[in-house]
C-alpha positions in Angstrom: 32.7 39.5 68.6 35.1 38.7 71.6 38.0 39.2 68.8 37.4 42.6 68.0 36.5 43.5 71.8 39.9 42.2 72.2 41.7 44.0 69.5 40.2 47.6 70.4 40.6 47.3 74.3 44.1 47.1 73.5 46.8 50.2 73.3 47.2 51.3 69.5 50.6 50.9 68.1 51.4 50.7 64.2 52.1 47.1 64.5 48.2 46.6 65.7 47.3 49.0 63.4 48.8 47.4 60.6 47.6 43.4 61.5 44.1 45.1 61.7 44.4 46.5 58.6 45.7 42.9 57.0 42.8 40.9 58.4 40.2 43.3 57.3 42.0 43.2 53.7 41.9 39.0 53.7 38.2 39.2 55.3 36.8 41.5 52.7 38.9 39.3 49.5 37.3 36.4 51.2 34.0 38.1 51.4 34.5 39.1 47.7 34.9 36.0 46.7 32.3 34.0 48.0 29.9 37.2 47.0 31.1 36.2 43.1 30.6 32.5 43.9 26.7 32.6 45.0 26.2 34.9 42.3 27.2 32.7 39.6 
């Protein structure tokens, strides 16, 4: 995962932390949703 490589090798500020943060929220609604969608 060159993407999260990326995102860690980088200094931490609260902006990073913060769009971290975001994209785990979308990925794991995402992942939530296609979880409901194979099990109906």
């Amino acid at each position: 995962m060159l993407l999260v490589r990326w995102i860690f090798d980088r200094p931490v500020d609260r902006k990073g932390i913060r769009l971290v943060g975001a994209f785990l929220m979308v990925w794991f609604l995402i992942w939530g949703v296609l979880r409901n969608l194979i099990g109906l």
